[in-house]
C-alpha positions as CSV (number, residue, x, y, z in Angstrom):
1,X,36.7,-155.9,-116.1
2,X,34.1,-153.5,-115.5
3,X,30.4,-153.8,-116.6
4,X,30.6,-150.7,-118.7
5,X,33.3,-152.6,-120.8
6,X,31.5,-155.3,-120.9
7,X,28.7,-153.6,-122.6
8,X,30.9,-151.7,-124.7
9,X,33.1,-154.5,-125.8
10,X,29.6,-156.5,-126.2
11,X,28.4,-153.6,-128.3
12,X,31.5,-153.5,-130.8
13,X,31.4,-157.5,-131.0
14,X,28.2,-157.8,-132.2
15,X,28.5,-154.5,-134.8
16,X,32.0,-155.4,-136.2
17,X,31.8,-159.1,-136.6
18,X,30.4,-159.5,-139.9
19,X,32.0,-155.9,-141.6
20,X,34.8,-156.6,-143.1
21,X,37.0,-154.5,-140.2
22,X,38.0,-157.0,-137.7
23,X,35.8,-157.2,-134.8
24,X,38.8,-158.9,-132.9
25,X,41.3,-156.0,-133.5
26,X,38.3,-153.5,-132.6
27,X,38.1,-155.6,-129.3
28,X,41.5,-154.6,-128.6
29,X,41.8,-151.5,-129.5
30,X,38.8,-150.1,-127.7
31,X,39.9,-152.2,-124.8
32,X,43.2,-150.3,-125.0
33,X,42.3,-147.2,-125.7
34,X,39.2,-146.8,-122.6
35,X,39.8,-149.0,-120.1
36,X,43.8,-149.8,-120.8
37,X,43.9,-153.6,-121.0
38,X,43.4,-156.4,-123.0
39,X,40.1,-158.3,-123.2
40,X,41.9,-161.6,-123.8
41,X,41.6,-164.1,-126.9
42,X,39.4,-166.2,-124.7
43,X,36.7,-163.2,-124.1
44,X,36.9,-162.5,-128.0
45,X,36.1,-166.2,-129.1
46,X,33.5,-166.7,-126.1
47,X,31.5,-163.3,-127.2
48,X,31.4,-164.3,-130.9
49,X,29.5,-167.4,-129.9
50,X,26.6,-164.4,-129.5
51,X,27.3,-163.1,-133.4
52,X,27.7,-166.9,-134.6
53,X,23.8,-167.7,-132.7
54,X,22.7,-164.7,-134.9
55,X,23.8,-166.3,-137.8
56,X,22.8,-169.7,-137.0
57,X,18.5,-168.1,-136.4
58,X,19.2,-165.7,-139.6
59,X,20.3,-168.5,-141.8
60,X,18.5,-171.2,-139.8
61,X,16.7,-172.6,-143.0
62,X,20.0,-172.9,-145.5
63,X,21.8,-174.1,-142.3
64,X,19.2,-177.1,-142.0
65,X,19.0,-177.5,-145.9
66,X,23.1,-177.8,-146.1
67,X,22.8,-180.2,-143.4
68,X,20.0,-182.4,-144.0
69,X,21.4,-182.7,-147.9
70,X,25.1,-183.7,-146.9
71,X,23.6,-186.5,-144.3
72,X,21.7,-187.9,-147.3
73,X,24.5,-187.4,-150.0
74,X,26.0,-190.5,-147.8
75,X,23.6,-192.8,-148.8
76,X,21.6,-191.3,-152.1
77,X,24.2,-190.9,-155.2
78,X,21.5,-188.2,-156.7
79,X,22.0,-186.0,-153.6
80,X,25.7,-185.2,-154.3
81,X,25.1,-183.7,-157.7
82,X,23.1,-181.1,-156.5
83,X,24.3,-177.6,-155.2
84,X,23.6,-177.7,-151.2
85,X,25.5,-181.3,-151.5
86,X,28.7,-179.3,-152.7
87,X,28.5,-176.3,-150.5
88,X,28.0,-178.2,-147.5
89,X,31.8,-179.7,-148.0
90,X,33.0,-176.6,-149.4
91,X,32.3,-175.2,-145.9
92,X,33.8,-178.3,-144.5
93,X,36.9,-178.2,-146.2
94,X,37.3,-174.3,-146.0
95,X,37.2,-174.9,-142.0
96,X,40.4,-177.0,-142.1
97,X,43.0,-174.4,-142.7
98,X,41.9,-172.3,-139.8
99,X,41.4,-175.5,-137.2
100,X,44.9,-176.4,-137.6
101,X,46.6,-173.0,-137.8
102,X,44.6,-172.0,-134.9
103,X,45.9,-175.0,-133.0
104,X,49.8,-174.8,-134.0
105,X,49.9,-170.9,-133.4
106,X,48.0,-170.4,-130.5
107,X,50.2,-169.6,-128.0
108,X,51.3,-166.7,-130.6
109,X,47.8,-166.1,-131.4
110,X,46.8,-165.1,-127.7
111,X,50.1,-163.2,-127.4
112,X,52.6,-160.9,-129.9
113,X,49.4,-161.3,-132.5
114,X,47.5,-158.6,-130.3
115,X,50.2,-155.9,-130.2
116,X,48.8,-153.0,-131.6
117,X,51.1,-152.1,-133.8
118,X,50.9,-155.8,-136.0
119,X,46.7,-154.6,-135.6
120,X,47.4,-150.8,-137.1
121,X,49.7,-152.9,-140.2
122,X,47.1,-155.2,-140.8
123,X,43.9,-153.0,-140.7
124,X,45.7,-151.1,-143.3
125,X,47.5,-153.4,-145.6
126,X,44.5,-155.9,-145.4
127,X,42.0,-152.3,-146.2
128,X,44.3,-152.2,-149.4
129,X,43.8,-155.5,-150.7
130,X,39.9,-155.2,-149.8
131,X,39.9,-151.9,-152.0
132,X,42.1,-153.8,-154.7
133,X,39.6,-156.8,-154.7
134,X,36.7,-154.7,-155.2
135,X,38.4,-152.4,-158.1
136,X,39.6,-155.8,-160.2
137,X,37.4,-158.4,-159.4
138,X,35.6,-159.1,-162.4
139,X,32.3,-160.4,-159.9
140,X,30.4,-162.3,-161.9
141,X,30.3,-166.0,-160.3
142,X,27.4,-166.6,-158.2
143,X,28.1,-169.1,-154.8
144,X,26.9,-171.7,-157.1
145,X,30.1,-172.2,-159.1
146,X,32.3,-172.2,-156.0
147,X,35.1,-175.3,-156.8
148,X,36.9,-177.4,-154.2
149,X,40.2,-175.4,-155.3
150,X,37.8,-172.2,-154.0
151,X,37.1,-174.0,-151.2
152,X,40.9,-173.9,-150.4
153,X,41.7,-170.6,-151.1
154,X,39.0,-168.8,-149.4
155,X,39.7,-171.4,-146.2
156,X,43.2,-170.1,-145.8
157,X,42.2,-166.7,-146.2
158,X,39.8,-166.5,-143.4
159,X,42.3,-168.7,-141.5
160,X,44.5,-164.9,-141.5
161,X,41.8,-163.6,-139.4
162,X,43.6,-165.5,-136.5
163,X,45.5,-162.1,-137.1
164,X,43.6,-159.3,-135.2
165,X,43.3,-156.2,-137.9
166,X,42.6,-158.5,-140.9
167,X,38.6,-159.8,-140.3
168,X,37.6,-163.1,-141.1
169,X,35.0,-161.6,-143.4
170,X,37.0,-158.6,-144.6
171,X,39.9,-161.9,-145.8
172,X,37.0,-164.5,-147.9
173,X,35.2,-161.4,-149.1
174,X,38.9,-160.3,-150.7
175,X,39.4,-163.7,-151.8
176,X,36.3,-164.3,-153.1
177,X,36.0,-161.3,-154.9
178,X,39.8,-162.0,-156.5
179,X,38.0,-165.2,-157.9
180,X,35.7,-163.7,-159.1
181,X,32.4,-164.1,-157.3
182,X,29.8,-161.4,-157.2
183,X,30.0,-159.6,-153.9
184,X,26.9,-160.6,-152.2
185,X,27.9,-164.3,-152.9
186,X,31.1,-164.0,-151.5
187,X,29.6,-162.5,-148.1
188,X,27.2,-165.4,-148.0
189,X,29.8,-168.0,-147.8
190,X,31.6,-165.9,-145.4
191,X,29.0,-166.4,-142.9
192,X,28.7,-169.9,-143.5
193,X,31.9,-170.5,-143.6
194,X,32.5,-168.8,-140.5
195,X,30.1,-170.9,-138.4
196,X,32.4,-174.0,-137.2
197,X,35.4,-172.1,-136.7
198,X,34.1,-169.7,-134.7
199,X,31.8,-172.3,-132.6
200,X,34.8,-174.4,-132.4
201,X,36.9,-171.9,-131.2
202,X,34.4,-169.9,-128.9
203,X,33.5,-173.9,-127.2
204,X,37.2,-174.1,-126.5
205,X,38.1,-170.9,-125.0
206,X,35.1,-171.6,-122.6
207,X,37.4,-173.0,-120.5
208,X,39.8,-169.6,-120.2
209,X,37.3,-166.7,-120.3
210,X,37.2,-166.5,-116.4
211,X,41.0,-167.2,-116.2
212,X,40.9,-163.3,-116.4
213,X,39.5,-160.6,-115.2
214,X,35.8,-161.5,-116.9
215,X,33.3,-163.7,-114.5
216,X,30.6,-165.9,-116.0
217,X,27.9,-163.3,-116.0
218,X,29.7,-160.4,-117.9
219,X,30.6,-162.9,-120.3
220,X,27.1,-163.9,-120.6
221,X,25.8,-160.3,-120.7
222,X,28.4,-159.6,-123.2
223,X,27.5,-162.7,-125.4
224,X,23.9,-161.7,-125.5
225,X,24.3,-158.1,-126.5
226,X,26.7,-159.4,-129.0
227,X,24.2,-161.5,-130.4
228,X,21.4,-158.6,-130.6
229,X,23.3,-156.8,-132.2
230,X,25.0,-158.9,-134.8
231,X,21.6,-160.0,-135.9
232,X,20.5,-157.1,-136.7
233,X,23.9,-155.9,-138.8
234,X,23.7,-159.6,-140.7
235,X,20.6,-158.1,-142.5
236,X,21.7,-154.5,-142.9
237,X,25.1,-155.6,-144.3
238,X,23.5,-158.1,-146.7
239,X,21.5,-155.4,-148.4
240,X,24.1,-152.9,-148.1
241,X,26.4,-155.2,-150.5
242,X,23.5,-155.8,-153.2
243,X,23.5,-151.8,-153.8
244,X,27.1,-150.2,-152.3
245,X,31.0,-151.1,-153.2
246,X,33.2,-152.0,-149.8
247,X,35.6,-149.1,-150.2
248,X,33.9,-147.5,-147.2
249,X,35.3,-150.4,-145.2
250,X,38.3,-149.7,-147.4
251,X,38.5,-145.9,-146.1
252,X,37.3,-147.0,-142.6
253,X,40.2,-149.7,-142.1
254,X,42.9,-147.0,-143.6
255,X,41.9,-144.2,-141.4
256,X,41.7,-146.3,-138.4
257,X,45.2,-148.3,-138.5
258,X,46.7,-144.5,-139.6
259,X,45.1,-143.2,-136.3
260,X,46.5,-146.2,-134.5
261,X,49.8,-145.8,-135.8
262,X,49.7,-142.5,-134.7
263,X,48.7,-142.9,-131.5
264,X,50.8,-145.9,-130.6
265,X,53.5,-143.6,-132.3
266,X,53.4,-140.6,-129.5
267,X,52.2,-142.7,-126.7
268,X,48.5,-142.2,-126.5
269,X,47.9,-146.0,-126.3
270,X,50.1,-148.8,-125.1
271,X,50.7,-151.5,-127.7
272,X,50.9,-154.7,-125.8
């Protein structure tokens, strides 16, 4: 891998990760379409360790709080009644789905999942049901009233994200705008909720990253520019949600996986 593509790919990381577009599938497909390869699953895990640092200084004081409460709900009965108490399992418990179907499905995850023409489907179908969610989501819960049951549903639907094309935030902002929470909420709890899977994962894949074509300091550089540049889009895309619909994620996602098709269609771009 050259250092140009490690910039690049560095670049896109950190400014796709938390829009709802799938930073994974963007990984790919830039990688395809520039340099003609595939970064790996390994060098997409390891580089969102940069995004999920971002979150971890952005959110560093309701990280702490979460924390801090759910050690002391253990031994104080008054400390599980109270909101931080709940969220901090609803996180834990919305982590499950995607620890175990990242473990059984990984061989298929690192392979046939990152054929560009499964990518073009998904950006477009999963862009449909992001534009849906928006139109009939009533959005009216706040984080607060988030249930165990919630928990579970928007667990399994960032657990799709395993997918590349259909975004970890771009499947719990769907959900959680089908149940009804109010947008900004639902993008909150994305970024919590994304924080042990992706740590987990991007820990685990340490081991693979230079199994490839990537050496320890492009992965580093990578990681890094990730991590400017996430930080900055976590507090762009946070107001942007208060004030502006998704359905120019919506657009974006169709246009791109219609371009894709295209291309992979008269053999612009290889799909595997």
């Amino acid at each position: 891998m050259s250092w140009l593509e490690v910039v690049i790919l560095g670049l896109v990381q950190g400014l796709t990760e938390f829009l709802p577009v799938s930073s994974s599938g963007h990984l790919r497909i830039v990688s395809g379409l520039f340099f003609g390869n595939d970064p790996g699953a390994a060098f997409t895990a390891v580089s969102q360790l940069g995004t999920e640092l971002a979150v971890l200084i952005y959110f560093a004081k309701d990280i702490w709080s979460l924390i801090a409460t759910w050690v002391r709900g253990f031994r104080d009965p008054e400390v599980r009644a109270t909101p931080e108490y709940r969220m901090a399992w609803l996180v834990i418990i919305g982590t499950i789905p995607i620890g175990v179907l990242g473990v059984l499905f990984q061989n298929s995850i690192e392979t046939v999942a990152r054929n560009l023409w499964l990518i073009a489907t998904t950006l477009i179908v999963f862009g449909v049901l992001l534009g849906l969610a928006e139109r009939y989501g009533k959005q009216e819960r706040p984080v607060e009233e988030l249930t165990v049951k919630d928990g579970i549903v928007l667990g399994f639907a960032q657990a799709l994200a395993l997918i590349p094309g259909v975004s970890r935030s771009g499947g719990t902002i769907t959900a959680g705008l089908f149940i009804g929470l109010t947008r900004p909420a639902a993008v909150r709890y994305s970024f919590l909720l994304a924080i042990p899977a992706v740590v987990s994962a991007g820990v685990f894949q340490l081991k693979d990253v230079t199994a490839g074509d990537t050496t320890v300091p492009q992965m580093v550089v990578a990681t890094v520019i990730a991590f400017v540049v996430g930080y900055a889009v976590i507090a762009w895309l946070l107001k942007f949600v208060e004030r502006n619909s998704v359905y120019v994620f919506v657009a974006y996602r169709i246009a791109l996986g219609t371009a894709l098709l295209a291309a992979l269609s008269i053999g612009a771009i290889s799909a595997t």
